[in-house]
N, C-alpha and C positions, 0 to 999 in steps of 0.2 A: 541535549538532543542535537542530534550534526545532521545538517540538511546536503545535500550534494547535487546540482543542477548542473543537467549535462546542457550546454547552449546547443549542440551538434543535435540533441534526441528532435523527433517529432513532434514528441509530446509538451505539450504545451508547460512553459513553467509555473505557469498555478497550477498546472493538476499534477507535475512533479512534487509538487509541494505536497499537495494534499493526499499523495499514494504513500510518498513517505513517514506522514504524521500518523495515518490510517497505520500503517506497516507498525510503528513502531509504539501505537495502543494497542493493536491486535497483539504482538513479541513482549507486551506488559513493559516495555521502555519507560511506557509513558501511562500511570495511575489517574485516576479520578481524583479530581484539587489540583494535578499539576498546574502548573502555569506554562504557557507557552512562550515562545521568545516574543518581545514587542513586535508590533507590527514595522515600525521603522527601525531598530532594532537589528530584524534578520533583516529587512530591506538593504540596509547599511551592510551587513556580513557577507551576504548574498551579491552584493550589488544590482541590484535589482530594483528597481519604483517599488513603491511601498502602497500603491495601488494595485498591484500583482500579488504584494501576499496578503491586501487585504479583501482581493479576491477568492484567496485560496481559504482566509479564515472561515469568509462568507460562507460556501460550501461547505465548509465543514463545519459549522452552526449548523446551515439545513438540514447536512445529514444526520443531525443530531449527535455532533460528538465533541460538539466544545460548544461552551456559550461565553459570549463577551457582556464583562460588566463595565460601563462608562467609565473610562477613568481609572482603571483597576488592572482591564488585560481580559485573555482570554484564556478559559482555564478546562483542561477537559473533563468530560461528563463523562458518567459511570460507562463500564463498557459495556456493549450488548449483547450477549454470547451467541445469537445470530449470526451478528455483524464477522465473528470472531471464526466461527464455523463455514462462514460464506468465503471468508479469504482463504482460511485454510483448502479447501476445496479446489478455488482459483488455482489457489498455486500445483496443488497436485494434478488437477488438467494438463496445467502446464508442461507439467513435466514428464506427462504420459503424453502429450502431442509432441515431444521432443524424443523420446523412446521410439515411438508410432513411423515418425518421418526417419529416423536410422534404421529401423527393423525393413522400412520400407525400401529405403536405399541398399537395404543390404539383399534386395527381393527374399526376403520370408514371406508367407502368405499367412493370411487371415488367420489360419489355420493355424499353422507353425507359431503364428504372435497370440492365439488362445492360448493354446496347451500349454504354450510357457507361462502364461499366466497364471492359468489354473494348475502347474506347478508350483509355484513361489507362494499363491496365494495357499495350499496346504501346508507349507513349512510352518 
């Protein structure tokens, strides 16, 4: 699993953390029994305090999608086809409010950004 923390983003680095672990249960990267990297471990690869990613673990125990056994590591749990359906969605917003702001920029009206829709969506 390759982690990649942008120092520059807003976003905080445990929750960098935790989107990319999320991302890469949901794209099946990462099965039910994996192991994740140790908490000092990625600390060490990352360079990062190993209170940051055992932050990040944290939240991702609560979300219910890893559990830590003492001594053992933490390892992720089954996935939740929710959870799985909920990203996917995200992401396709996303990328219909990236469509939305160029249609917009390019003045199409409301109108114009239906009908093409409900063009593409008959193909």
């Amino acid at each position: 699993m390759m982690i990649i923390i942008n120092n520059s983003s807003m976003i905080p680095i445990y929750e960098q953390i935790v989107n990319q672990v999320k991302q890469n249960i949901v794209d099946g990267k990462l099965k039910e029994g994996d192991a994740l990297p140790s908490v000092r471990g990625l600390s060490k690869d990352l360079k990062i305090s190993a209170l940051t990613v055992k932050k990040a673990y944290d939240i991702l125990e609560a979300d219910g999608l890893c559990r830590t056994v003492q001594g053992k590591g933490s390892f992720v749990l089954g996935v939740n086809p929710g959870l799985v359906h909920e990203q996917r969605v995200v992401e396709i917003q996303k990328d219909l409010e990236k469509i939305l702001d160029k249609a917009k920029s390019y003045d199409l009206s409301k109108d114009e950004i239906r009908d093409l829709f409900e063009i593409l969506m008959e193909e």
